[in-house]
C-alpha positions, 0 to 999 in steps of 0.5 A: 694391607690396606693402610700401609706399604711393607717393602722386603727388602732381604733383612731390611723391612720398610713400613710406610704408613699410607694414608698421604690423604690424611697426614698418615694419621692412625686409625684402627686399621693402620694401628692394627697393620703397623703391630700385625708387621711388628709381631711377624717380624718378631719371629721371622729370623730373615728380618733383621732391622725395621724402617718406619716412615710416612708416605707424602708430606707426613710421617705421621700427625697423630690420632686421626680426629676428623673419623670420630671417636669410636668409643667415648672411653679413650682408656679403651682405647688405647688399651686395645689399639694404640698400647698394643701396636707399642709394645710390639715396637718396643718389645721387638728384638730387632733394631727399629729404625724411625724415618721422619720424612715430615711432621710427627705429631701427638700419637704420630709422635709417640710412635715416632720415639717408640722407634730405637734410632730416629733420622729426621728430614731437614724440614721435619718436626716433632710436637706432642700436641695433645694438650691442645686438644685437652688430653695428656700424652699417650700411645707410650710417650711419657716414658718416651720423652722423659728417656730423651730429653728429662722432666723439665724439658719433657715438661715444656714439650708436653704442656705447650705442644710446641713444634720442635723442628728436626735441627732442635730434635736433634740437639736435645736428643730426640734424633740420631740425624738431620739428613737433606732431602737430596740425601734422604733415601741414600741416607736411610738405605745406608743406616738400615744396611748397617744395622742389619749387619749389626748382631742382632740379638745382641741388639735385642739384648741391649734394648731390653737391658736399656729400657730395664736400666732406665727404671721405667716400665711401659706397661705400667706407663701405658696402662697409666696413660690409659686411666688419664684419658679414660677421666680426660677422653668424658671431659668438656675440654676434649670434646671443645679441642676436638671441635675446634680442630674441625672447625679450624680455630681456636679451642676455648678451654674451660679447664672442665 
């Protein structure tokens, strides 16, 4: 694999995304390797928990902006990159473990709470920050905010794209722990072992009669994020957020 690292560890499969260069920020290649790993481990019955983080300083800072947008239709996509790789996460019938070693942000967000148990670093954060670039949220994270923390405050989170840091993450439900840096490895190999001794199908169960019980359906979620950024991805706004993102300033939204 060219993007990532797949540690195989007995039932215990880590995957760290590996573009430190970058923030490990998503590109086609990664997005594709990150579902290809999520569907072998899907049927293979050896595997019984799986552990996301990032390799450097990042788990993970979103889509990455500065290669370019392939294709000027953003509902495209998603539909044949992003949307995939999250339901394969989603849908897996195994525990997924989301380790957040350092900022996870936009879709690095969206993959960061498509995770089942999230531990953050101390010095971690969180920031939907699409709306600094003119887009709505996407890659499954307006179900995925909405389950953590409600509407009012999935509203603030998701119009500001403010950073949230892991102590707040933590009291408004977006993680499970808060872990020192001194721990962290030791923290996340023993929360994995638990896991994996955990009765996994019954694990698979619960996690699809939670997400059925919550009332929320990701596909028509996903497919309805998709239509947003098809309108948003042609917009004045989109093309300006991307720039200044470049540029390293300000965006000048026009509301166009």
């Amino acid at each position: 694999m060219n993007y990532l690292k797949l540690h195989r560890n007995g039932p215990i499969w880590t995957l760290t995304l590996h573009r430190p260069e970058v923030y490990n920020a998503l590109n086609a290649g990664l997005i594709h390797e990150i579902r290809e790993v999520a569907e072998v481990a899907q049927i293979d019955d050896e595997v019984r928990v799986l552990v996301i983080t990032g390799e450097g300083k990042a788990f993970c800072s979103g889509a990455d902006l500065k290669s370019g947008v392939t294709d000027p239709n953003l509902g495209n996509v998603l539909r044949s990159t992003y949307n995939p790789m999250i339901s394969a996460l989603r849908g897996l019938n195994k525990p997924v473990i989301g380790a957040i070693n350092g900022v996870a942000a936009g879709a690095g967000c969206s993959l960061a709470l498509a995770c089942d148990y999230l531990i953050a670093k101390e010095d971690a954060y969180f920031s939907e920050l699409f709306v600094q670039i003119g887009l709505a949220m996407d890659a499954g994270s307006t179900a995925f905010l909405m389950q953590s923390v409600g509407y009012h405050r999935a509203f603030d989170l998701a119009t500001t794209g403010r950073k949230v840091g892991a102590k707040e993450a933590k009291e408004i439900g977006l993680v499970a722990e808060v872990v020192s840096e001194l721990d962290w490895e030791s923290k996340v190999h023993e929360v994995a072992l638990a896991f994996s001794k955990k009765a996994t199908l019954a694990i698979s169960l619960m996690k699809r009669s939670l997400q059925r019980a919550y009332n929320q359906d990701l596909a028509e979620t996903l497919a309805s994020e998709a239509e947003e950024q098809t309108i948003l991805g042609h917009s004045q706004d989109f093309a300006e957020g991307v720039t200044a993102f470049v540029q390293k300033r300000a965006p000048h939204f026009k509301g166009k």
